[in-house]
Backbone bond lengths (Angstrom), bond angles and torsions (degrees), N, CA, C in turn:
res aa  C-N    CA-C-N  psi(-1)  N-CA   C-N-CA  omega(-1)  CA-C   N-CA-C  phi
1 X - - - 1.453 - - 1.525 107.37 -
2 X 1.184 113.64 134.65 1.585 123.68 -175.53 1.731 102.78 -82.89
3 X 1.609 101.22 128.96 1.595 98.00 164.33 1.576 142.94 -3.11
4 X 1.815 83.33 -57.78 1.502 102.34 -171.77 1.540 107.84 -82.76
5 X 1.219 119.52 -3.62 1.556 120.17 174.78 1.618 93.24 -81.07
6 X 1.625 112.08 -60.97 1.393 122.25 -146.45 1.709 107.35 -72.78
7 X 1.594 113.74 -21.24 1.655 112.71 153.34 1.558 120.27 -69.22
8 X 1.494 108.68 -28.56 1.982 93.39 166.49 1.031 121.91 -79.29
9 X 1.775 134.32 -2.90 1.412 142.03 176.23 1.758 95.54 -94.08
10 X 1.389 122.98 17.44 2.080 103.36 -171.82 1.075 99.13 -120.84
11 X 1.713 136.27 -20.41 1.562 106.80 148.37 1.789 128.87 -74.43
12 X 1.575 100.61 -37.44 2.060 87.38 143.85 1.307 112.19 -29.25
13 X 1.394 124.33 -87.75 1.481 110.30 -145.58 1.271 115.64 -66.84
14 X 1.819 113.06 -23.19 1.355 118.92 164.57 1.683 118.69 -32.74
15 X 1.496 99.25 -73.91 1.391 110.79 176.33 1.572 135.45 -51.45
16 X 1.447 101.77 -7.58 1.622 122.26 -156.38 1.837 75.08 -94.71
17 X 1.520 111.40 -73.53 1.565 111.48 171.88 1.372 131.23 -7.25
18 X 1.752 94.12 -75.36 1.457 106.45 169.97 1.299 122.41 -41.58
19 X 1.233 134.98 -46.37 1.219 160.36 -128.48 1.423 93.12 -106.41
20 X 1.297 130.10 -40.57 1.188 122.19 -171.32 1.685 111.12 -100.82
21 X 1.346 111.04 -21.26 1.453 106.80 156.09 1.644 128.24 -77.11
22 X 1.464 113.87 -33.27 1.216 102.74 154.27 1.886 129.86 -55.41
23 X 1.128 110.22 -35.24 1.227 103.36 -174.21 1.849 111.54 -73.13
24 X 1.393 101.58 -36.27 1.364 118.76 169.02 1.402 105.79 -43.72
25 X 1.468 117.62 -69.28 1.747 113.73 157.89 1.009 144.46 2.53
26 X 1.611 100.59 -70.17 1.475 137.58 -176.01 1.741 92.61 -54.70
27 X 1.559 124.47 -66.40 1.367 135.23 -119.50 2.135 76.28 -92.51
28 X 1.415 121.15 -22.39 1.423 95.57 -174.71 1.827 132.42 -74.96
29 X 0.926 94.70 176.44 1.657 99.63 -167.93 1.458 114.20 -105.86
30 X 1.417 117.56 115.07 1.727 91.30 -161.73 1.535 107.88 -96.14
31 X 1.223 112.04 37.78 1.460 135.34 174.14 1.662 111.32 -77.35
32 X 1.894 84.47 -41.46 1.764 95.22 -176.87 1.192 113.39 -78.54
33 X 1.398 136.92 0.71 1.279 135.21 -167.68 1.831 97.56 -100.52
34 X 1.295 106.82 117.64 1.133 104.09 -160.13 1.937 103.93 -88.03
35 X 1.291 110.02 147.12 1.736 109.98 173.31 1.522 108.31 -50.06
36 X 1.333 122.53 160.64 1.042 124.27 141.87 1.463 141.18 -80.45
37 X 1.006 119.01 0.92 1.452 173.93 -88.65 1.704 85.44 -157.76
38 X 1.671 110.43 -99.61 1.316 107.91 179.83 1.264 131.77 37.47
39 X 1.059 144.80 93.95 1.582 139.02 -174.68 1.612 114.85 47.31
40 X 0.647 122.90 29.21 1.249 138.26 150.90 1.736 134.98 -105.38
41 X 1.091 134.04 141.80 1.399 135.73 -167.73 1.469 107.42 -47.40
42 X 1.183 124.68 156.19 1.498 126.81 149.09 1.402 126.75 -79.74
43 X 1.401 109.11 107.39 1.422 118.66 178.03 1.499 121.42 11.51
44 X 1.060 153.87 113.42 1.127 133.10 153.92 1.521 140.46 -42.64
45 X 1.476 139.85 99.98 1.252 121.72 -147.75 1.678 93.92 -136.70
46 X 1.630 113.47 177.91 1.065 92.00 170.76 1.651 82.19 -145.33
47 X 1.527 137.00 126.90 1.164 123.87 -178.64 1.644 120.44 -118.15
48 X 1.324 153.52 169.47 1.222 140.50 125.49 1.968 140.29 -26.83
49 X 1.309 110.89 126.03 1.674 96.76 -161.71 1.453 91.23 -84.69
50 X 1.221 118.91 -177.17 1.649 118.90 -161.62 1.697 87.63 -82.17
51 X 1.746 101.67 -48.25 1.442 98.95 -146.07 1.395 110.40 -96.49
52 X 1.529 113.87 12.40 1.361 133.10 -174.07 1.922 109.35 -151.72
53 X 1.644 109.93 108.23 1.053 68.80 -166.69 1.837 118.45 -102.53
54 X 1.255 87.78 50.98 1.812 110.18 178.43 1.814 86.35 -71.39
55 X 1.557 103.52 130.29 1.695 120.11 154.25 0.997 121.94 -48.10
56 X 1.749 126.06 131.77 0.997 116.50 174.39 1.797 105.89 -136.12
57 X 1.796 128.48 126.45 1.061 125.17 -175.34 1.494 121.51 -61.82
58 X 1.376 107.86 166.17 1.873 101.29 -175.98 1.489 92.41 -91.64
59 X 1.525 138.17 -18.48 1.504 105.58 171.39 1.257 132.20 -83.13
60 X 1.950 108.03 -0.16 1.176 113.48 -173.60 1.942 96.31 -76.36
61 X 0.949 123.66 -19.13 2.035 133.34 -150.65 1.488 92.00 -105.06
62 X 1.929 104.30 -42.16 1.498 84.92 -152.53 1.480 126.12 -113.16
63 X 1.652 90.83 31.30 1.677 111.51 -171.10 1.599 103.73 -117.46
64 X 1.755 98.97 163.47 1.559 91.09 -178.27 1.187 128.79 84.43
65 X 1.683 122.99 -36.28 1.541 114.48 179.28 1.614 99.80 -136.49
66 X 1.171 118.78 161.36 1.853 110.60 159.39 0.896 94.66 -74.29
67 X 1.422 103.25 163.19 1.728 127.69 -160.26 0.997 98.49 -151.35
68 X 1.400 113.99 166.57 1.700 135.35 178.02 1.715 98.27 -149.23
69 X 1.421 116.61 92.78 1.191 125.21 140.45 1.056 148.03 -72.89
70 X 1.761 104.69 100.31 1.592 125.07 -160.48 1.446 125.62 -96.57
71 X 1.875 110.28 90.97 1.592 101.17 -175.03 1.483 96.78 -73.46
72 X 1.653 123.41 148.93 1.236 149.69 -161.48 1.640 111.71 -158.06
73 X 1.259 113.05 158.46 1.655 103.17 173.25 1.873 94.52 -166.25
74 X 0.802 111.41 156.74 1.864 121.60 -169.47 1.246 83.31 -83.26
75 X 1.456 143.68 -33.72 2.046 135.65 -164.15 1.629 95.64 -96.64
76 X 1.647 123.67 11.43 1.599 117.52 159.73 1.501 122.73 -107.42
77 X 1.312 111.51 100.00 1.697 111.16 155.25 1.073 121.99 -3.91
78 X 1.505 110.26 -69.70 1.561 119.08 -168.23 1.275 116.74 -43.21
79 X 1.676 102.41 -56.95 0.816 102.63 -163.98 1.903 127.37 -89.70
80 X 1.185 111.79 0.99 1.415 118.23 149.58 1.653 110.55 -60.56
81 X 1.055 134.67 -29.97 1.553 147.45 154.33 1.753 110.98 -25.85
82 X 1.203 72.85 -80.49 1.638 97.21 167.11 0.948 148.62 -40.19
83 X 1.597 119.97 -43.81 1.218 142.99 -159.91 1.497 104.59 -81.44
84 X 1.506 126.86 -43.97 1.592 130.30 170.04 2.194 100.23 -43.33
85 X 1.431 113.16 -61.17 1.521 113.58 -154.82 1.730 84.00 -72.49
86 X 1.481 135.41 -28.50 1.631 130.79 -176.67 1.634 81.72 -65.71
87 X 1.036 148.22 -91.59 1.611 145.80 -150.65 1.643 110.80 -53.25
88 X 1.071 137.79 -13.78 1.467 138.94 141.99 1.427 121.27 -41.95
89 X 1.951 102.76 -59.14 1.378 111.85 179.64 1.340 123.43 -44.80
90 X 1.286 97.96 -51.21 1.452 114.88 172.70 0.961 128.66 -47.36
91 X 1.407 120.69 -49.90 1.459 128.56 -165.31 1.829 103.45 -104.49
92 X 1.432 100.18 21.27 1.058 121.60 167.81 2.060 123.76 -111.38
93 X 1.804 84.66 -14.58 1.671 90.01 173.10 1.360 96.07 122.96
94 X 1.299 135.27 -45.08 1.462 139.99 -163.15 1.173 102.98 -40.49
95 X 1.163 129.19 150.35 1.925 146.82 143.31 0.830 109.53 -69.70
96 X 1.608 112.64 116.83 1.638 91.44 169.21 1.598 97.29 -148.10
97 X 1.027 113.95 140.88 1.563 128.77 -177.29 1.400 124.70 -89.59
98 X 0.734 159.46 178.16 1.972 156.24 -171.45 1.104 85.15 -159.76
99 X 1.510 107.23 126.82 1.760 124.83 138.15 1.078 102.68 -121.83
100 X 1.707 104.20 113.64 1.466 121.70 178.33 1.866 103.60 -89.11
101 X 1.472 92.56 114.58 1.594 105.50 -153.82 1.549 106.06 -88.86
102 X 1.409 123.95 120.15 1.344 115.91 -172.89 1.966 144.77 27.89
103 X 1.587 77.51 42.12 1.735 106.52 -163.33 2.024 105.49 -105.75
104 X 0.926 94.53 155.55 1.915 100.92 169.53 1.230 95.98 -82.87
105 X 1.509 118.28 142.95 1.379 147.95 -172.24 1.602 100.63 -80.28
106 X 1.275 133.06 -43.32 0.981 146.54 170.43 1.029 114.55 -69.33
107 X 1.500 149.90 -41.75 1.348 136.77 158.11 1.367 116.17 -57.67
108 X 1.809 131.36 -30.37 1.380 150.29 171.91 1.022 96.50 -45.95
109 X 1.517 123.28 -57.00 1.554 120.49 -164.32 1.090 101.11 -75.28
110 X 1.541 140.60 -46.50 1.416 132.53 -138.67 2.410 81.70 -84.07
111 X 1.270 105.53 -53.89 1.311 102.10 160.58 1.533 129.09 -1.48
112 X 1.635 112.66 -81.60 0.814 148.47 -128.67 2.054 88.98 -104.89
113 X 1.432 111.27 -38.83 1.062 95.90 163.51 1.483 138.60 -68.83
114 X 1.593 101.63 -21.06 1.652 104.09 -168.32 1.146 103.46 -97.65
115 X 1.346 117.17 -21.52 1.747 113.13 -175.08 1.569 109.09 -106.42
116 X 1.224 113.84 1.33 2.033 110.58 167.69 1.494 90.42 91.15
117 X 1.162 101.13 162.45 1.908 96.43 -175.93 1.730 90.93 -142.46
118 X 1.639 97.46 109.19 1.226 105.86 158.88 1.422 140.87 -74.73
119 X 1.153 111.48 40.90 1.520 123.12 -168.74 1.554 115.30 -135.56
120 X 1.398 94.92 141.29 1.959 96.34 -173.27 1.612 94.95 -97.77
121 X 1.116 134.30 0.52 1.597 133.11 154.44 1.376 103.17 -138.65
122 X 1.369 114.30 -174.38 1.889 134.59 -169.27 1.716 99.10 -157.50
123 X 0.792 114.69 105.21 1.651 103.22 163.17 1.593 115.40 -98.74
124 X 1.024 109.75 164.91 1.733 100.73 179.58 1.855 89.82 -116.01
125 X 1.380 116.04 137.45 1.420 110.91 176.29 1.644 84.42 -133.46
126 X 1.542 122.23 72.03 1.312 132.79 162.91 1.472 118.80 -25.33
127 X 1.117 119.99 -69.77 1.386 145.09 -144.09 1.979 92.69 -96.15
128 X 0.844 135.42 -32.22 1.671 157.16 -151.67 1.320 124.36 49.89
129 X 1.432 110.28 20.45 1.546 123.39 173.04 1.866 96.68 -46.48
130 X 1.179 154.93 -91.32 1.185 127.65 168.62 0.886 150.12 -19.88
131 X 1.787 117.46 -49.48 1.360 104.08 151.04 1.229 137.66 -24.57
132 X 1.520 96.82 -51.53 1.832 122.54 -156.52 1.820 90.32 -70.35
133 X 1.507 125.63 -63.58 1.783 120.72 157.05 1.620 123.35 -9.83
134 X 1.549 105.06 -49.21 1.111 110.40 -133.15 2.199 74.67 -94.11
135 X 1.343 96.12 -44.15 1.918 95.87 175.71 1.895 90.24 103.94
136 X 0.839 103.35 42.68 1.824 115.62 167.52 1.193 118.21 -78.57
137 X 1.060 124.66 107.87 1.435 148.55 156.91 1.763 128.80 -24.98
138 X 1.225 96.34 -48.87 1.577 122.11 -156.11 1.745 110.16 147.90
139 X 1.356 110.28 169.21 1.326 121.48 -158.39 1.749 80.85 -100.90
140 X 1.713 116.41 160.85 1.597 118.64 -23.98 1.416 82.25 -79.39
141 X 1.877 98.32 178.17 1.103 106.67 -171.96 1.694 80.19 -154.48
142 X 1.210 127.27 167.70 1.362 133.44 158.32 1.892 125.79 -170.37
143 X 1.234 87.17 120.32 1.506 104.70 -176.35 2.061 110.22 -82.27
144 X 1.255 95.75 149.33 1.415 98.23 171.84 1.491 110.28 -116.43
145 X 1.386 127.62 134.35 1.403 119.78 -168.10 1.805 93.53 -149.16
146 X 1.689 90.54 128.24 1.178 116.28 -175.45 2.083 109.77 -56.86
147 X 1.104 98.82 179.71 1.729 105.21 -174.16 1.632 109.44 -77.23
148 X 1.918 101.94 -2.43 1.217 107.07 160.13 1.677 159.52 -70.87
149 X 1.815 75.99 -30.33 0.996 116.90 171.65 1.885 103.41 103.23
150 X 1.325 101.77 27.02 1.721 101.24 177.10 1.362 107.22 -116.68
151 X 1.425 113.92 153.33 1.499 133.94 -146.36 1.938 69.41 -96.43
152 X 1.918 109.98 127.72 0.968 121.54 165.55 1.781 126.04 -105.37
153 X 1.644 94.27 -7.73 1.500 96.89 -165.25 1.224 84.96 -175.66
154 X 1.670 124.74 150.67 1.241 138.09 -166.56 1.874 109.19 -142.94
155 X 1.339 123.18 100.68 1.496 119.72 -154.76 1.810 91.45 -112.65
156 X 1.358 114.55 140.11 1.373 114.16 -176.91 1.607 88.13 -126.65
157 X 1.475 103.76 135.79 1.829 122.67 174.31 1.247 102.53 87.27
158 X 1.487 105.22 -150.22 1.784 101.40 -152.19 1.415 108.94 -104.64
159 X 1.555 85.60 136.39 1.491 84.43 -170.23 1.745 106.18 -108.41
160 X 1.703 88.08 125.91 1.861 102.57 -158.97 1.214 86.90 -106.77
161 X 1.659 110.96 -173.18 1.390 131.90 155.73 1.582 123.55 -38.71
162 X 1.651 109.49 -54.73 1.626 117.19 -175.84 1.897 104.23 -68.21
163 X 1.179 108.62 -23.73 1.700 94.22 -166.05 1.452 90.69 -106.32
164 X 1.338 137.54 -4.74 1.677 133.47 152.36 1.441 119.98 -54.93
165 X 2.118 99.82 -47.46 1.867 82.50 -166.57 1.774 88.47 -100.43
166 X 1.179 137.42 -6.01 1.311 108.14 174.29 2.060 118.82 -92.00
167 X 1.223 92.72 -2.28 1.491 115.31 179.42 1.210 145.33 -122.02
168 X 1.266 137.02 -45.49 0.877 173.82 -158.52 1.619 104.82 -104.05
169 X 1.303 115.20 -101.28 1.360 138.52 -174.37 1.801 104.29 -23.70
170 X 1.616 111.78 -62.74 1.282 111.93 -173.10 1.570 116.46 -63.40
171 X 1.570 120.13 -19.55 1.454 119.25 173.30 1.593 98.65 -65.41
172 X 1.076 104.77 -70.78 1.722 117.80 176.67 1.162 110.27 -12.15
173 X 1.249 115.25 -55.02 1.943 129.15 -158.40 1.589 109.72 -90.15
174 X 1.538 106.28 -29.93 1.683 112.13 169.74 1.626 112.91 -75.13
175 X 1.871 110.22 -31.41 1.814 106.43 171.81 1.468 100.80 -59.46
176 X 1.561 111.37 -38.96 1.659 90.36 -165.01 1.436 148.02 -104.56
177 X 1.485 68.39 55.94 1.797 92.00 -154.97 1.716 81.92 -88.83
């Protein structure tokens, strides 16, 4: 093959490349991308509660019991999804925390009234300086953190019934041993 053939076949193969790393893209799970976070503490923070807006620290919330730290925001789909199987947990015993992630406090509440609020705190992280600590993606998001207060497991999207008992649930039940 002459040069001048084999330079009109190199944006082809260019594009053939591209093409196959984008799709590669597409097919990953951002479940597998592990926190950095990982066994390690949760940031130290100290934020506003939705419905009080007296500060409240993350070791005062996030020590002592397993926990389920739930970033959420009233401008996420998902997480209106969500929020019915989060009010089960609850009324099932679970801890579970809200970081209302770069959301109006006032839509939180109006939120929070119509759909039941599964949470034994609310923080408001306005601005998402926590988030941004915590290495958040997008809403929902939910961390599991031991009675230590260390991030044990890091779950991105909605967290239903099927990704509780095949996921979720059994970490839960091994912290609280």
């Amino acid at each position: 093959m002459s040069k001048q053939r084999l330079f009109l076949f190199t944006p082809l193969g260019i594009f053939v490349v591209l093409v196959g790393f984008f799709f590669r893209g597409l097919s990953l799970d951002p479940n597998e991308m592990p926190s950095a976070l990982l066994n390690k503490p949760v940031p130290k923070f100290s934020l506003p509660r939705l419905e009080n807006p007296q500060e409240t620290r993350s070791e005062n919330i996030l020590q002592g019991k397993v926990s389920l730290l739930n970033v959420w925001a009233t401008w996420c789909v998902t997480c209106r999804q969500e929020h019915a199987f989060l009010n089960q947990l609850k009324n099932q015993g679970m801890h579970i925390i809200g970081l209302d992630y770069k959301d109006n406090s006032a839509d939180a509440q109006r939120w929070i009234a119509e759909l039941g609020n599964p949470y034994d705190e609310i923080l408001v992280d306005e601005d998402g300086r926590v988030g941004l600590d915590l290495g958040v993606f997008g809403a929902p998001e939910t961390y599991v953190v031991d009675k230590q207060g260390v991030i044990r497991y890091k779950y991105i999207g909605d967290l239903n019934q099927k990704v509780w008992d095949e996921t979720i649930k059994p970490i839960v039940n091994s912290l609280e041993i």
